[in-house]
C-alpha positions in Angstrom: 15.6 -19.2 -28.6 13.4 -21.0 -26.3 14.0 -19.2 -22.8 14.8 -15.8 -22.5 16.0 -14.0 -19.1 15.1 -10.2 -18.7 15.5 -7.8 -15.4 11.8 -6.6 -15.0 11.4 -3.7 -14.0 9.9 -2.8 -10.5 6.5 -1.1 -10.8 5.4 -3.4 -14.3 4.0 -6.6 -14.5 5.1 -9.4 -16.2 2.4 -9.0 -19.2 3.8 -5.1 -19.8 7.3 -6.4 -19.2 6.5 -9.1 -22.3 4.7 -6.6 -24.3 8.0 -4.1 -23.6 10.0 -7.1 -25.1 7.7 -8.0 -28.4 7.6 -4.3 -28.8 11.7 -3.8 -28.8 11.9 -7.4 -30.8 9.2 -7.2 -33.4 9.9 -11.1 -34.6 8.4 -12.0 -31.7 5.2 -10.8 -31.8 3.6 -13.9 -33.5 5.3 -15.6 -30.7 3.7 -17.3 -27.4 5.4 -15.8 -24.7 4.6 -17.3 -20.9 6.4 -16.9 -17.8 7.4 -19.1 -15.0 6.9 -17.3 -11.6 5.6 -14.0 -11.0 6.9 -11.2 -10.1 4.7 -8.2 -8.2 4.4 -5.1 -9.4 6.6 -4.3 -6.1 9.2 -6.7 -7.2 12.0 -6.5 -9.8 14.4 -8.7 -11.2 14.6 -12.0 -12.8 12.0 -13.3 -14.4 12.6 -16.3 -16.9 9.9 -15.5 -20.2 8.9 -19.1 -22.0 8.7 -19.1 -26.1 6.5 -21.3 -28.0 6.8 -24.8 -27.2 9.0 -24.1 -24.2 5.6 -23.0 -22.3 4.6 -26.5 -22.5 7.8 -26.7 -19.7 6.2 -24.0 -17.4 5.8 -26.4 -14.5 9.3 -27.5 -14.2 10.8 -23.9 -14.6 8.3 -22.5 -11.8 9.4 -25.3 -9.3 13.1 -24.4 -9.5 14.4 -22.5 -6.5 14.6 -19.1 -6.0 17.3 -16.4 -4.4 16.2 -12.9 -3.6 17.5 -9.3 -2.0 15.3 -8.0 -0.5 14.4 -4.8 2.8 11.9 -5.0 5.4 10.4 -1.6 7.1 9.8 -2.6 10.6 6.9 0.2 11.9 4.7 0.0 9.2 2.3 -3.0 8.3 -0.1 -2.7 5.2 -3.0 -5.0 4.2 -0.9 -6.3 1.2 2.2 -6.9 3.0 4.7 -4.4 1.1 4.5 -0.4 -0.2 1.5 -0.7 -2.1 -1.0 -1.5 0.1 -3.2 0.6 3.1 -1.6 1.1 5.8 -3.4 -1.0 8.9 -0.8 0.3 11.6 2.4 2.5 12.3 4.8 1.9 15.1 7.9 3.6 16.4 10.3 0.4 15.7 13.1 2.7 16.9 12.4 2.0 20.6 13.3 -2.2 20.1 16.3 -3.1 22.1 18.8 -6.0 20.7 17.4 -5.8 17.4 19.8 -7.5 15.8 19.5 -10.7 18.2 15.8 -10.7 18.3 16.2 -10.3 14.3 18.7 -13.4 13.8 16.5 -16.0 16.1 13.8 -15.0 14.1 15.3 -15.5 10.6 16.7 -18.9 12.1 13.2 -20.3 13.1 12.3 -19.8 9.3 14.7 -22.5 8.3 13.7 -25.8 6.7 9.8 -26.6 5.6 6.9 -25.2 6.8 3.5 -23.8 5.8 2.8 -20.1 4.8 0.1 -18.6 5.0 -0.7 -17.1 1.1 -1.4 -13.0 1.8 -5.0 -12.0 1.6 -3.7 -9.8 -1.5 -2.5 -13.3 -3.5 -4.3 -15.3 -6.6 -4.5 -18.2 -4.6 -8.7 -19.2 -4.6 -11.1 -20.3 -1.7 -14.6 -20.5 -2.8 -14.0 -20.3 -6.2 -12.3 -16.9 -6.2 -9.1 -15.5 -5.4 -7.9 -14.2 -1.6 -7.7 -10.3 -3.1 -11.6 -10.6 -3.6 -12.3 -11.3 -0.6 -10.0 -9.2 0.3 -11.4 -6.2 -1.5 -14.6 -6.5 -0.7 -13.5 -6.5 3.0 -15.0 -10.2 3.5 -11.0 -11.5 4.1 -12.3 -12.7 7.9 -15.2 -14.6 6.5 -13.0 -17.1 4.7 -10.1 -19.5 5.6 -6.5 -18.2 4.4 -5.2 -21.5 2.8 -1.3 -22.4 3.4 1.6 -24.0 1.3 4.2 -25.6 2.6 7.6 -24.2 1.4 11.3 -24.7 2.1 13.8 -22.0 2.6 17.3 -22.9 2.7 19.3 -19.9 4.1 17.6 -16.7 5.7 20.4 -14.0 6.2 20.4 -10.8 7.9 23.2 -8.0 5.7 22.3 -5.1 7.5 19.9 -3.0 10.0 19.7 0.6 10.0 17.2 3.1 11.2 15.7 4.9 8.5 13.8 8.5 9.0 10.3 7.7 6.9 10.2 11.7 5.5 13.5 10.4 3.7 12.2 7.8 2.1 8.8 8.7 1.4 9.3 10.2 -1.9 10.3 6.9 -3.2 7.0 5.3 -1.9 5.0 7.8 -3.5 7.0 7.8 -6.9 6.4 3.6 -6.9 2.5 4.0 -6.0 2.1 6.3 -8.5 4.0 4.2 -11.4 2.3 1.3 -11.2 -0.2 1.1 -14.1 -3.6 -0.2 -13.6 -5.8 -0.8 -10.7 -4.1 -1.3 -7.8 -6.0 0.9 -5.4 -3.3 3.8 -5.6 -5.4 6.8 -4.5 -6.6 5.7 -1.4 -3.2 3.9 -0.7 -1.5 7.5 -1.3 -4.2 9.1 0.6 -3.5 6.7 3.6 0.5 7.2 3.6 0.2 11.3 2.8 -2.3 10.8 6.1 0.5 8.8 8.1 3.5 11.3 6.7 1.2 14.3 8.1 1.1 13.0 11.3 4.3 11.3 11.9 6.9 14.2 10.8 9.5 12.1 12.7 8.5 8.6 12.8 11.4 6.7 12.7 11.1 2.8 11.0 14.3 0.2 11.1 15.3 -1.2 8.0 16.9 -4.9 7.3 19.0 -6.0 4.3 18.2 -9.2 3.6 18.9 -12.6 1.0 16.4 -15.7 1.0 17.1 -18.7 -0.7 13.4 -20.7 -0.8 11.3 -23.1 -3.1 9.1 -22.5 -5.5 6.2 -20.3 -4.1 7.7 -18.6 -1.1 5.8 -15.5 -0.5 9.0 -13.0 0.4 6.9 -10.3 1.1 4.9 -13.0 3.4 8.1 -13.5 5.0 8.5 -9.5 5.9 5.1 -9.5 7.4 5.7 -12.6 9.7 8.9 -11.0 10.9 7.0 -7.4 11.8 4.5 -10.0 13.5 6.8 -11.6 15.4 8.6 -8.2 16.5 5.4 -6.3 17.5 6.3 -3.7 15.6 4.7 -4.6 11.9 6.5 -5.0 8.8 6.5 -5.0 5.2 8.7 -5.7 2.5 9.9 -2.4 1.2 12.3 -3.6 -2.1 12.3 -6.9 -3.5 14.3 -8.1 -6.5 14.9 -11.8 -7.3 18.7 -12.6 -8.6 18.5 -16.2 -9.1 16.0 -18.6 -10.6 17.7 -22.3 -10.7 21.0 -22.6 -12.3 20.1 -18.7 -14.1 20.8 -15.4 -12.8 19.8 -11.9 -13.3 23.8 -10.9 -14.3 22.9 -12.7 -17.6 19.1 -11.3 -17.9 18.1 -8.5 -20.2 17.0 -4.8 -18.9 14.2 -4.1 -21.5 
């Protein structure tokens, strides 16, 4: 057994999601488990965990392609680019005309190679410390957000819907509240029970969406630039990756 597939679950990282798995398969505990490409506490899905000696392979698992499902709220923009982050602004997306158009030229300009900006909530390091220090300190505008270029291979729009955010926002605060550990969930629940108090009726659109990109595509990266791009804001509201390389998350493990 040198690679094992599981289905992590959304609202874990992949530490507890390893520690789920020694504790369910106690001959693995003396085991050194790795894995090869992250997934958010946000995120879900597959998520390929390394055994022993196969960690010393880590780099050629992590460059393998990736496929993901994945929603965008348009109306909503946080400072982390998905659900668990504050909220910076709130729009009424419901009042853009030829969505779907607007939507598809958007998702088409994505296609090929180009450089993406890593989120200011992201390991990547300037100065010797990573973006979500700065970030957290609120010094984010006194460094420079470094970029890496990525390929994405198909972009494709499933569906778009209008979604009322009183539906839906039991589900936000059931996921802020879940995650385990640091994350800033107080004053992220404080800031959307603010923005649910004052927006009864706020209206956001949703999109359906599957990416096919390299190694190190930010997806919820990719939500934000479409908000951006569509005035509105946006985050990434599910994501769940179903295909790492030649393995998918059919064959993975729910632990």
């Amino acid at each position: 057994m040198k690679t094992i597939l599981i289905n992590k679950l959304l609202c874990i990282t992949p530490l507890q999601a390893i520690r789920r798995l020694q504790s369910l398969n106690p001959e693995l505990e003396g085991e050194k488990i790795g894995y090869a490409g992250r997934l958010d506490p946000m995120a879900e899905g597959l998520l390929l965990l390394l055994i022993g000696d196969e960690n010393k392979k880590r780099k050629e698992y992590e460059q393998l392609p990736k496929t993901y499902d994945f929603e965008v709220l348009l109306g909503i923009e946080t400072d982390s680019y998905d659900v668990l982050g504050l909220i910076q602004r709130v729009t009424n997306a419901s009042n853009l005309h030829d969505i779907d158009k607007k939507i598809k030229s958007i998702l088409l300009s994505y296609i090929g190679s180009w450089e993406q900006p890593y989120p200011p909530y992201s390991a990547a390091r300037v100065k010797g410390k990573s973006l979500y220090y700065w970030a957290r300190e609120g010094k984010i505008d006194q460094v420079t957000i470094p970029r890496k270029k990525i390929s994405i291979s198909s972009l494709e729009l499933n569906k778009v819907t209008t979604v009322n955010l009183s539906d839906i926002f039991p589900d936000i605060v059931t996921r802020i509240q879940s995650v385990d550990g640091e994350f800033r969930q107080k004053e992220i629940l404080s800031r959307w029970e603010e923005i649910i108090t004052n927006n009864p009726n706020l209206k956001l659109i949703k999109l359906t969406l599957m990416i096919s990109c390299s190694s190190g595509t930010y997806v919820r990266g990719i939500a934000h630039q479409i908000g951006q791009k569509l005035g509105v804001g946006g985050i990434a509201y599910t994501i769940k990756r179903i295909k790492v390389g030649p393995y998918k998350l059919v064959d993975a493990l729910m632990i």
